[in-house]
C-alpha positions in Angstrom: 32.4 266.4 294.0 31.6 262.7 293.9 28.1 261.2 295.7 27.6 257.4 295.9 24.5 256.0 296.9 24.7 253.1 299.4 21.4 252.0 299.7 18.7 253.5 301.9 19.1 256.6 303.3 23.0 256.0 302.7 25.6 258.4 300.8 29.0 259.1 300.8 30.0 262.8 299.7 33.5 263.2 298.9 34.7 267.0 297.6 38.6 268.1 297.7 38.8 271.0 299.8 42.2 272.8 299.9 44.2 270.1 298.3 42.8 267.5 301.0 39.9 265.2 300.0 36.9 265.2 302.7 34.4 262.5 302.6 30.7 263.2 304.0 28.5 259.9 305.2 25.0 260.1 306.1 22.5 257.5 307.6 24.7 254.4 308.0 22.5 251.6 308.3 22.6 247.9 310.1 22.5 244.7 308.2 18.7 244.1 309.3 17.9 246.3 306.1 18.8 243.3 304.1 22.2 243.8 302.7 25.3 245.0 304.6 27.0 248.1 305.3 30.3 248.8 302.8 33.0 249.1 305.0 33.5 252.8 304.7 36.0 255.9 306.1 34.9 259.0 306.6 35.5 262.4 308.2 32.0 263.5 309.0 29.0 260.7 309.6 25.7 262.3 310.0 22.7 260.2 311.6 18.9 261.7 311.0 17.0 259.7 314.1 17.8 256.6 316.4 16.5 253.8 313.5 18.4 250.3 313.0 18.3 251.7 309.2 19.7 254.9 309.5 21.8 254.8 313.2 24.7 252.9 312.6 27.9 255.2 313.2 29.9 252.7 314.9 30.1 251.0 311.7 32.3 253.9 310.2 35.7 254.0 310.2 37.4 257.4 310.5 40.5 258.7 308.2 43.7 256.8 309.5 44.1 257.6 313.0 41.1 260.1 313.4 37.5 258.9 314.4 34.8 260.8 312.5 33.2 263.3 313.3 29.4 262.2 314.2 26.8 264.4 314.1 22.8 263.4 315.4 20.7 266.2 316.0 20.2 270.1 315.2 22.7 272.6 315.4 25.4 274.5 313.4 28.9 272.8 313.2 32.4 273.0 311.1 34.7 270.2 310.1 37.5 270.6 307.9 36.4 273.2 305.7 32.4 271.5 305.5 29.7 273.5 307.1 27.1 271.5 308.4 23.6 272.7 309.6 21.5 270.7 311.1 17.5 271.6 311.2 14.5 270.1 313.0 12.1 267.6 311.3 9.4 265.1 312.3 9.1 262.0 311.0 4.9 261.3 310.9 2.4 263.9 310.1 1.4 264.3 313.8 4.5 266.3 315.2 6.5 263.3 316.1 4.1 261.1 317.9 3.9 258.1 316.1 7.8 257.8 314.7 9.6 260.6 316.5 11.8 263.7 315.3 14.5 263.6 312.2 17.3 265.7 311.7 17.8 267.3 308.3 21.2 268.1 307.3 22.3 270.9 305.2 26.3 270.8 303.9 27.9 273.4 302.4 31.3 271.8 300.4 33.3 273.6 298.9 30.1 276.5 298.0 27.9 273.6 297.0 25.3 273.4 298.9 23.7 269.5 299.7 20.5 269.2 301.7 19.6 265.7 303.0 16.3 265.3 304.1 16.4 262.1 306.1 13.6 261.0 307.3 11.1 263.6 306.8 7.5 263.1 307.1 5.8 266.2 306.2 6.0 269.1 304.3 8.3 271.8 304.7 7.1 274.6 307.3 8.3 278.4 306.7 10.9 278.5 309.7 12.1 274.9 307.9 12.8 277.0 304.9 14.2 279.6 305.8 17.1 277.6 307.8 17.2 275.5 304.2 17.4 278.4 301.9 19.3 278.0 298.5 19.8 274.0 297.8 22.1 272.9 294.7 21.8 268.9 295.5 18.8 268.1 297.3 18.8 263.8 298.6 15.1 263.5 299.5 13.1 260.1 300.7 10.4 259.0 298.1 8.9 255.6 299.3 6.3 256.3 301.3 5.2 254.5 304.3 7.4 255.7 306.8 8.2 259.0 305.1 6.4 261.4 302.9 5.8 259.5 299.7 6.3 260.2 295.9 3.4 262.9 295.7 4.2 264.5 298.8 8.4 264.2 297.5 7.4 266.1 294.4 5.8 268.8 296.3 8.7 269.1 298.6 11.2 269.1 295.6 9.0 272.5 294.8 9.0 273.7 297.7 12.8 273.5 297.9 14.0 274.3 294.1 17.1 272.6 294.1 19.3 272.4 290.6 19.5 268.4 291.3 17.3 265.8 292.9 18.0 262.2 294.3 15.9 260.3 295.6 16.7 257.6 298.2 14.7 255.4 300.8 12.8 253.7 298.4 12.6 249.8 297.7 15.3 248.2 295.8 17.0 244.5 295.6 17.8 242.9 299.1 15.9 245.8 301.2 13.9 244.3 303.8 11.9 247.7 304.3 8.8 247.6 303.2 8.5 251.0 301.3 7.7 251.5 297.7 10.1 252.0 294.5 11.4 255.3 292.7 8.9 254.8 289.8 6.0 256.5 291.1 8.3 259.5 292.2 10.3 259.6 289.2 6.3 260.0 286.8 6.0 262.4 289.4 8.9 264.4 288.2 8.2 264.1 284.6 9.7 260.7 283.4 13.1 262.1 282.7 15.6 260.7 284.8 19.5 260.1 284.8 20.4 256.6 285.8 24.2 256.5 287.0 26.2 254.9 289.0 27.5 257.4 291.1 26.7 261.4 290.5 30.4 263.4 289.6 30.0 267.5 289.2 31.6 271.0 289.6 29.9 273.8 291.2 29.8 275.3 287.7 28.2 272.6 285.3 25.1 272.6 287.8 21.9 273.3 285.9 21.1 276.7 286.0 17.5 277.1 284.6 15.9 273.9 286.0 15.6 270.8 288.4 17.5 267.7 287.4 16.5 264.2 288.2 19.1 261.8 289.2 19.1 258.4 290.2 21.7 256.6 291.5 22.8 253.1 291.4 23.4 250.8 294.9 27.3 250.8 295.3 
């Protein structure tokens, strides 16, 4: 499995699934974030909430003559082999009322298990958890402002006890949002980070007796 960050709330998941490669996209964002949207493919495109910076599925090309699937709110769904959950969220701490509702997404690749968070503004709730359950990758906001922030991220990231963390919506080069960086976050989770530039791994090198801390480079 290969994850490349493309800024924001942005990834692209790609796994080979029965000889055939599948490729994942969350969040696609519009230019108005300050840098533009990498002309991407995809089979599945998953959109949290209706935000310029996280909204843009029209932007995504599907795999050559097939339109993606595009997924935007809770529910369970199947494409090609990836099982795709989506789960309630709000995006303020006063059940929606300020920002609205998010969608989290939980997809199951290939028995790897991938949980993005999008948008989240609060802590996890019981019911939230038990729909999450086990989570090997877990791609969580940490820049506060308009999502929970790096305190609030760390608590989640216990709450959840993934084997891997990475954050994302946070403030890097170019980003027009006005959100903080991964630094407080990543003291938050000890210091002890891997920087890459994308994040390659099989089901079976995933830490087994701890959480990992990855952050990834802007492709």
């Amino acid at each position: 499995m290969t994850i490349t960050w493309l800024g924001q709330s942005c990834f692209k998941i790609e796994e080979k699934i029965k000889g055939e490669t599948v490729t994942v996209l969350t969040d696609p964002y519009t230019k108005e974030v300050g840098f533009k949207m990498p002309k991407t493919r995809a089979d599945i495109v998953t959109s949290s909430h209706d935000h310029f910076d996280h909204n843009n599925v029209d932007e995504v090309l599907g795999m050559e003559n097939d339109k993606p699937q595009i997924f935007d709110r809770p529910g369970e769904y199947e494409v090609k082999g990836v099982f795709i959950t989506g789960i309630g969220s709000y995006h303020d701490k006063k059940k929606g009322e300020e920002r609205g509702k998010s969608t989290m997404f939980k997809f199951d690749i290939d028995g790897t298990r991938i949980l993005h968070l999008g948008d989240l503004g609060t802590g996890l709730s019981d019911y939230q958890l038990g729909r999450i359950e086990n989570v090997d990758i877990l791609l969580i906001p940490v820049g506060g402002k308009y999502t929970i922030d790096a305190k609030e991220a760390a608590d989640v990231v216990k709450q959840i006890d993934p084997r891997i963390v990475i954050p994302m919506h946070y403030k890097i080069k170019g980003l027009s949002v006005e959100v903080e960086t991964a630094e407080k976050f990543i003291k938050e989770m000890g210091n002890n980070a891997q920087h890459l530039p994308k994040y390659k791994i099989n089901k079976r090198d995933l830490p087994q007796e701890k959480t990992e801390l990855v952050v990834l480079e802007k492709n």
